[in-house]
Every structure is written in structure tokens, then in C-alpha cells.
mmCIF file of the N, C-alpha and C atoms, coordinates in Angstrom:
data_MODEL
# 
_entry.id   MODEL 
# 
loop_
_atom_site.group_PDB 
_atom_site.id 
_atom_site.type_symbol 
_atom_site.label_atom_id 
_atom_site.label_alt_id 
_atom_site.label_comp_id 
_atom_site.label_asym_id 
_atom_site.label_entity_id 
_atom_site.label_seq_id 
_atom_site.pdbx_PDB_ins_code 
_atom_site.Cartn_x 
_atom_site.Cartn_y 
_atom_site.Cartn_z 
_atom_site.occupancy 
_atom_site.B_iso_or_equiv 
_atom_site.pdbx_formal_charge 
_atom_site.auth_seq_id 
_atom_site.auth_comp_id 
_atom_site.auth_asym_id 
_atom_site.auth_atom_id 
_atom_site.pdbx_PDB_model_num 
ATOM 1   N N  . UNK A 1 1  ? 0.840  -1.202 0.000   1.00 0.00 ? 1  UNK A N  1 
ATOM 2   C CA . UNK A 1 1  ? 0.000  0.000  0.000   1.00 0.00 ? 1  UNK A CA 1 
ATOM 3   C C  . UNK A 1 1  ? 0.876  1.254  0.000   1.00 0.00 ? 1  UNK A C  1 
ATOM 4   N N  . UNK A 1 2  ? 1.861  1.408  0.622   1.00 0.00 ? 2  UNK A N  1 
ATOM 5   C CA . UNK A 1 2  ? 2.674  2.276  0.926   1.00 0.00 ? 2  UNK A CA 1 
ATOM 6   C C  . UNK A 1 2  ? 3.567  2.606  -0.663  1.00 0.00 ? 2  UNK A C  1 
ATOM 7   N N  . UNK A 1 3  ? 3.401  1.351  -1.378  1.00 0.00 ? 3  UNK A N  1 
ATOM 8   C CA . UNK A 1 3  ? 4.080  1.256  -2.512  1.00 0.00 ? 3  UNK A CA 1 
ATOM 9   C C  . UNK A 1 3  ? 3.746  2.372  -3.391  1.00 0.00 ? 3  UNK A C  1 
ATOM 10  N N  . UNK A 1 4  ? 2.473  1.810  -3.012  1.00 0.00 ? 4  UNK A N  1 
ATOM 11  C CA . UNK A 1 4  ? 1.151  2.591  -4.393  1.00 0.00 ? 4  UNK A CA 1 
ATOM 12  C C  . UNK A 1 4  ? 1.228  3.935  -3.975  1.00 0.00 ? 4  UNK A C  1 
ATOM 13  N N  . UNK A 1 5  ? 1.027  4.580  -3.296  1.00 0.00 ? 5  UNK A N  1 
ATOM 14  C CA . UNK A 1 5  ? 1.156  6.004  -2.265  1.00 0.00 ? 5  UNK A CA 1 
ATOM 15  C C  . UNK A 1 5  ? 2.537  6.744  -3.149  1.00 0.00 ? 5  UNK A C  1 
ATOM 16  N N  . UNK A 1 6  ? 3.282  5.790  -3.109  1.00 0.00 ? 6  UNK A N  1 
ATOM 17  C CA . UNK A 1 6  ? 4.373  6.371  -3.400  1.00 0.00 ? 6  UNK A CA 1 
ATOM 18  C C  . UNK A 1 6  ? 4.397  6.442  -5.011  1.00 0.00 ? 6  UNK A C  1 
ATOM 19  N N  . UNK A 1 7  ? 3.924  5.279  -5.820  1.00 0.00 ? 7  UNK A N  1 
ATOM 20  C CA . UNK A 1 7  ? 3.861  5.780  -7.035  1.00 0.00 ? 7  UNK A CA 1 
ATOM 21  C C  . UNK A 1 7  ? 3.122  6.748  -7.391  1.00 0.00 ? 7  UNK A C  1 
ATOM 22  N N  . UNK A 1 8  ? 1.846  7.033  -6.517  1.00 0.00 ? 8  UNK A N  1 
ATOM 23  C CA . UNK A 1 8  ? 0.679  8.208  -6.648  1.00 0.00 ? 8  UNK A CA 1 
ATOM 24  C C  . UNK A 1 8  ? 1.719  9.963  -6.862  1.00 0.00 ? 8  UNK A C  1 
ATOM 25  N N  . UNK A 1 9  ? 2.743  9.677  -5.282  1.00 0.00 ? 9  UNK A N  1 
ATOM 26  C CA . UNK A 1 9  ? 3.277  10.774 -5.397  1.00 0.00 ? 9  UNK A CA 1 
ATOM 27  C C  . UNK A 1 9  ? 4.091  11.412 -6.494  1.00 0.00 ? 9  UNK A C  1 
ATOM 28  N N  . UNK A 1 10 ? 4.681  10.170 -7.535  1.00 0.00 ? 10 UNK A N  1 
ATOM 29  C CA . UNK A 1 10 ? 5.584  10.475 -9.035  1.00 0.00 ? 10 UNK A CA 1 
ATOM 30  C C  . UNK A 1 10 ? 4.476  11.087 -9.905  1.00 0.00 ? 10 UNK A C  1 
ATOM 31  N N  . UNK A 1 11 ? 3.436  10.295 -9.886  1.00 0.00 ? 11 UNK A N  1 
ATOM 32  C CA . UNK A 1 11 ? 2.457  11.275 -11.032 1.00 0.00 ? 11 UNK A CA 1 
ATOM 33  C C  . UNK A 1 11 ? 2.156  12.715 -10.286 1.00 0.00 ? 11 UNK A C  1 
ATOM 34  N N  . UNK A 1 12 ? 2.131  12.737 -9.003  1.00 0.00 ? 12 UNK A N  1 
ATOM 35  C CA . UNK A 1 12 ? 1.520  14.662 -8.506  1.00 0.00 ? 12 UNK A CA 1 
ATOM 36  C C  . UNK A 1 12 ? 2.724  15.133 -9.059  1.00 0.00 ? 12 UNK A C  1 
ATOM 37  N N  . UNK A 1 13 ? 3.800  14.527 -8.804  1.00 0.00 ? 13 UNK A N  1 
ATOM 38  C CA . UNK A 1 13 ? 5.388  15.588 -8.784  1.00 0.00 ? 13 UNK A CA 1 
ATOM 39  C C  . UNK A 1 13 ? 5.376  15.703 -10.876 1.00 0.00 ? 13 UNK A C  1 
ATOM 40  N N  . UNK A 1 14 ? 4.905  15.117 -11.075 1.00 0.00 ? 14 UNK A N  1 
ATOM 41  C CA . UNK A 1 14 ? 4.889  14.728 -12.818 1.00 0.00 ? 14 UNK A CA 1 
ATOM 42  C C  . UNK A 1 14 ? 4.155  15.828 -13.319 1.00 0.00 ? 14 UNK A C  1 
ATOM 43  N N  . UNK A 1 15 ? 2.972  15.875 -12.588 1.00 0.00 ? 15 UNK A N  1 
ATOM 44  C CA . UNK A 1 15 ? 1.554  16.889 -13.033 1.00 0.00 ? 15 UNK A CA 1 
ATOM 45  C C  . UNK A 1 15 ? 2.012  18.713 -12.323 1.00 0.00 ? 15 UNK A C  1 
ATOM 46  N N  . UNK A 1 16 ? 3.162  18.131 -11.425 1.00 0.00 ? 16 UNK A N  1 
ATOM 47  C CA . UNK A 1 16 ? 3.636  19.896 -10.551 1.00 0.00 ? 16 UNK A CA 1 
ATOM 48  C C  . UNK A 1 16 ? 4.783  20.380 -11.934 1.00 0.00 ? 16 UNK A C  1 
ATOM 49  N N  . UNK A 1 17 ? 5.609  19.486 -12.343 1.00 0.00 ? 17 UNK A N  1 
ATOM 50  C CA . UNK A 1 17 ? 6.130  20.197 -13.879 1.00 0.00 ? 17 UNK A CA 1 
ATOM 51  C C  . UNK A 1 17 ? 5.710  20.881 -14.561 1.00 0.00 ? 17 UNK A C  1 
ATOM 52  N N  . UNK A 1 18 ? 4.350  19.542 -15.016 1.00 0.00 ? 18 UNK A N  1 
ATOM 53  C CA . UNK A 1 18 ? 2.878  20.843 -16.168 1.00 0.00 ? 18 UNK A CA 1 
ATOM 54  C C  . UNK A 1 18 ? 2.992  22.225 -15.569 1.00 0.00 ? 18 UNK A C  1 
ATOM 55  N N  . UNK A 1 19 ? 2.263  22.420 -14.198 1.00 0.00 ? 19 UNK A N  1 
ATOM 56  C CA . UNK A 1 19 ? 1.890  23.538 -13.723 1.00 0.00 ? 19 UNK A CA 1 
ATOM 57  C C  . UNK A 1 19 ? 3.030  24.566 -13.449 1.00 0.00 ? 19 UNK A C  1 
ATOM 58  N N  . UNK A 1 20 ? 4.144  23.888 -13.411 1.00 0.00 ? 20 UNK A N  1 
ATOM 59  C CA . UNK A 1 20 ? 5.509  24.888 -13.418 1.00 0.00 ? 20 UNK A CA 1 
ATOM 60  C C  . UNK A 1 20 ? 5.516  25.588 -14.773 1.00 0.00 ? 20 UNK A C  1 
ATOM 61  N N  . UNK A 1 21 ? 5.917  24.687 -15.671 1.00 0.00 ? 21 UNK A N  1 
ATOM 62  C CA . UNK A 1 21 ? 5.842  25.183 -17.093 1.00 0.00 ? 21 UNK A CA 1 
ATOM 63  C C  . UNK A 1 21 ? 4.508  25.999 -17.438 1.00 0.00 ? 21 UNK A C  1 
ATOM 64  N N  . UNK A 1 22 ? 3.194  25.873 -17.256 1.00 0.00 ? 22 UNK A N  1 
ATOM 65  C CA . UNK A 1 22 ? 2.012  26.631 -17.592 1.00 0.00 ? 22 UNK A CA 1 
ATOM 66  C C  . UNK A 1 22 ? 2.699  27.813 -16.712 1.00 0.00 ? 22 UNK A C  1 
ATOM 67  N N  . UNK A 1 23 ? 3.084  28.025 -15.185 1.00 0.00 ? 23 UNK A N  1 
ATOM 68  C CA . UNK A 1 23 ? 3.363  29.289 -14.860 1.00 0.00 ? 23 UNK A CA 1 
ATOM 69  C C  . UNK A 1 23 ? 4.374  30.396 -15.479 1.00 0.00 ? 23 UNK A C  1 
ATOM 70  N N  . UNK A 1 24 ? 5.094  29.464 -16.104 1.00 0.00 ? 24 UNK A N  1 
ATOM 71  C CA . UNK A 1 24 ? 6.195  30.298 -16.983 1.00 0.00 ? 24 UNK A CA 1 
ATOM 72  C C  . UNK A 1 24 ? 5.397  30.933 -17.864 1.00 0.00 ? 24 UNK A C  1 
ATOM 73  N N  . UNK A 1 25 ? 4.695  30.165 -18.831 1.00 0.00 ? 25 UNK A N  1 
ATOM 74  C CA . UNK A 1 25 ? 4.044  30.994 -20.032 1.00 0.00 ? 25 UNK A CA 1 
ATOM 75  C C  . UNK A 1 25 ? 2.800  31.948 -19.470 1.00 0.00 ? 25 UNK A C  1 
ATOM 76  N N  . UNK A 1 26 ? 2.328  32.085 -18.511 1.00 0.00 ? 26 UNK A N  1 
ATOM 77  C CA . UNK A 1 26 ? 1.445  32.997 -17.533 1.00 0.00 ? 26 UNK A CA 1 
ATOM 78  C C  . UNK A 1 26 ? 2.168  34.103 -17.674 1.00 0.00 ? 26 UNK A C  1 
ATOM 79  N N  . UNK A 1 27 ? 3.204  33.671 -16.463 1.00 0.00 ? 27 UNK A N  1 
ATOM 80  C CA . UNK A 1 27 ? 4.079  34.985 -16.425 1.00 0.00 ? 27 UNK A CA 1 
ATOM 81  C C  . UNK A 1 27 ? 4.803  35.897 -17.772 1.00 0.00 ? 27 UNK A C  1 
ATOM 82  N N  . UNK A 1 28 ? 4.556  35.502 -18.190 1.00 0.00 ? 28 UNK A N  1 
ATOM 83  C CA . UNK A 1 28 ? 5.219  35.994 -19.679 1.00 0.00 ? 28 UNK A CA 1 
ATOM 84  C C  . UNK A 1 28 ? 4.364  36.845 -20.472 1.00 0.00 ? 28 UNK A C  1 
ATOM 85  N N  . UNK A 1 29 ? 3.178  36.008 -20.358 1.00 0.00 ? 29 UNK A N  1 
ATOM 86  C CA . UNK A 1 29 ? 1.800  36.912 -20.901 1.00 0.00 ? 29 UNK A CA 1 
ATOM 87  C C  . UNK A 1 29 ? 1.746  37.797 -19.657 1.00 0.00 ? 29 UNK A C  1 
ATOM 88  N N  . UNK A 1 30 ? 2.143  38.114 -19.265 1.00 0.00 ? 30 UNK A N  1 
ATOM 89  C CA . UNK A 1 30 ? 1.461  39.243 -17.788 1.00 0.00 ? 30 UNK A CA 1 
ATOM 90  C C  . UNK A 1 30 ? 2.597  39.856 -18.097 1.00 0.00 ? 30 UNK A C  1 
ATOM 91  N N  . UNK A 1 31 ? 3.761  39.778 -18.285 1.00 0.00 ? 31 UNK A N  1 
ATOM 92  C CA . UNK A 1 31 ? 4.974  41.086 -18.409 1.00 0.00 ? 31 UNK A CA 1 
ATOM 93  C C  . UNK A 1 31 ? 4.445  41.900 -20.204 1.00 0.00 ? 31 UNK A C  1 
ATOM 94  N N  . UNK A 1 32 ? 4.209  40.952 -20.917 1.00 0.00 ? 32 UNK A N  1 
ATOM 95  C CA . UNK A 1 32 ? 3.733  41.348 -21.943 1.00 0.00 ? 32 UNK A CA 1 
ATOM 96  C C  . UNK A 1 32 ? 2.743  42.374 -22.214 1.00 0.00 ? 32 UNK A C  1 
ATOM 97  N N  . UNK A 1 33 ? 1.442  42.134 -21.687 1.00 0.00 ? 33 UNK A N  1 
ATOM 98  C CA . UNK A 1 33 ? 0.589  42.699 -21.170 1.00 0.00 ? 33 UNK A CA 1 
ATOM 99  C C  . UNK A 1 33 ? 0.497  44.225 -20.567 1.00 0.00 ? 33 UNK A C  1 
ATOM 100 N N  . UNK A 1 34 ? 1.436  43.841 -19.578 1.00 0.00 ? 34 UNK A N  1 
ATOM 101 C CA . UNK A 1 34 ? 1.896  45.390 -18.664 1.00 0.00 ? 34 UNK A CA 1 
ATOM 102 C C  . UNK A 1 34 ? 3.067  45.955 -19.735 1.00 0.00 ? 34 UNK A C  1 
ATOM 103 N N  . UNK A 1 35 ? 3.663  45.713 -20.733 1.00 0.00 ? 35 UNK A N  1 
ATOM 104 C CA . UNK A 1 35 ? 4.530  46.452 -21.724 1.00 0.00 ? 35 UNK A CA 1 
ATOM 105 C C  . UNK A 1 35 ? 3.298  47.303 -22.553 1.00 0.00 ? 35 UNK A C  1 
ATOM 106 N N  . UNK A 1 36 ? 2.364  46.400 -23.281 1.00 0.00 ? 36 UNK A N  1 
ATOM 107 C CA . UNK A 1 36 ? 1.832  46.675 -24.112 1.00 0.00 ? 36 UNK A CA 1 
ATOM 108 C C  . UNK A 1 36 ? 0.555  48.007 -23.378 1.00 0.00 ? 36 UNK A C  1 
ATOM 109 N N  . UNK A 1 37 ? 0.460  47.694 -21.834 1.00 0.00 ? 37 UNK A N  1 
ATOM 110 C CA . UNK A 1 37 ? 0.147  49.012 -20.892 1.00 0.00 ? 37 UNK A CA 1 
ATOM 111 C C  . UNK A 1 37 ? 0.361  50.753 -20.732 1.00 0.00 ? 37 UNK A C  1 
ATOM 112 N N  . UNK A 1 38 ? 1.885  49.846 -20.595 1.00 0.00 ? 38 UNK A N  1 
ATOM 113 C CA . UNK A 1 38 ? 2.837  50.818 -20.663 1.00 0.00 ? 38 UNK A CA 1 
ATOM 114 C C  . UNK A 1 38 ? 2.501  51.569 -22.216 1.00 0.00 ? 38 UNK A C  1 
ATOM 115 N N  . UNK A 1 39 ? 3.291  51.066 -23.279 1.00 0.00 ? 39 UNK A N  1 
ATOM 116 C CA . UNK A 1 39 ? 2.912  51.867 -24.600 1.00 0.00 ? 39 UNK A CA 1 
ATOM 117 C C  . UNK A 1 39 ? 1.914  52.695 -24.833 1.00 0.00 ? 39 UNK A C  1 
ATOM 118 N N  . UNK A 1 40 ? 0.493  52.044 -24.475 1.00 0.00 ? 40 UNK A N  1 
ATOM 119 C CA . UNK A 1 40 ? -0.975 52.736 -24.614 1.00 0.00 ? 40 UNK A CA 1 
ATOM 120 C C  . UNK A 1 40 ? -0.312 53.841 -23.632 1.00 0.00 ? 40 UNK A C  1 
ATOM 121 N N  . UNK A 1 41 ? -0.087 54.000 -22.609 1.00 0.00 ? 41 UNK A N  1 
ATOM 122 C CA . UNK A 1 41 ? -0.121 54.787 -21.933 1.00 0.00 ? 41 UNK A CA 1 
ATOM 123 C C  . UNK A 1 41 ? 0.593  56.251 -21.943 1.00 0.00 ? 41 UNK A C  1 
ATOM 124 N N  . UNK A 1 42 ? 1.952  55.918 -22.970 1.00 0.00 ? 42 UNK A N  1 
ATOM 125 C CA . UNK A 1 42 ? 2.760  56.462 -23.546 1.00 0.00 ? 42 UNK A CA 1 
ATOM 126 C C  . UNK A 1 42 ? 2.300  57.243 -25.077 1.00 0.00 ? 42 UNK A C  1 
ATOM 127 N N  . UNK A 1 43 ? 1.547  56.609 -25.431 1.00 0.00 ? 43 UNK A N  1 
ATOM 128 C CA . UNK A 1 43 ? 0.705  57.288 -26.659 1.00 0.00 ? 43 UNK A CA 1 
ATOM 129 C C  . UNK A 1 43 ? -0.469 58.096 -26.162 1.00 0.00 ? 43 UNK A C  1 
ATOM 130 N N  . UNK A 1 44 ? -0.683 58.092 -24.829 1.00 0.00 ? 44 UNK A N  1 
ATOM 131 C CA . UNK A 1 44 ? -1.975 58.947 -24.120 1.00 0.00 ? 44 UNK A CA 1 
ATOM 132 C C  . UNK A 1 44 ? -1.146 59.820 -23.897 1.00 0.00 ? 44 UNK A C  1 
ATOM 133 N N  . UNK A 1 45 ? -0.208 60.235 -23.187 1.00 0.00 ? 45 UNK A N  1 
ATOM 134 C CA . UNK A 1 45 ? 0.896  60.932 -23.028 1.00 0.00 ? 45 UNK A CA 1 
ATOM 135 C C  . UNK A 1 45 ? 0.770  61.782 -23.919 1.00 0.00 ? 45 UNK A C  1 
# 
């Protein structure tokens, strides 16, 4: 039982990669975002 537990935990740590990598491309769109902010804001200027 303890076995299985433990293989359970390789697929969460497997599925915490996905969500690492999805946070990278998040963050990327959000610096993007606040650039493309910035500009508008600079053309209101």
C-alpha cells in the first residue's frame, strides 16, 4: 500500500512540472501585457 502512495506521489510531482511550465508561459503573458500598458499609456501621453 505504501508502494502505491508512493507511485501516486511520481504522477503529482509529474503533473507539478505541467503547472511549473504553464506558470512560466502565464508569467510571460502578464509582463507582456503590462509592456503593451505601458505603450498605450505612452501614446496617451
Amino acid at each position: 500500500m505504501g508502494i502505491g502512495n508512493w507511485e501516486l506521489g511520481i504522477g503529482n510531482w509529474e503533473l507539478g512540472i505541467g503547472n511549473w511550465e504553464l506558470g512560466i508561459a502565464i508569467t510571460n503573458n502578464k509582463r507582456q501585457t503590462t509592456n503593451n500598458k505601458q505603450q498605450i499609456h505612452n501614446l496617451n501621453a
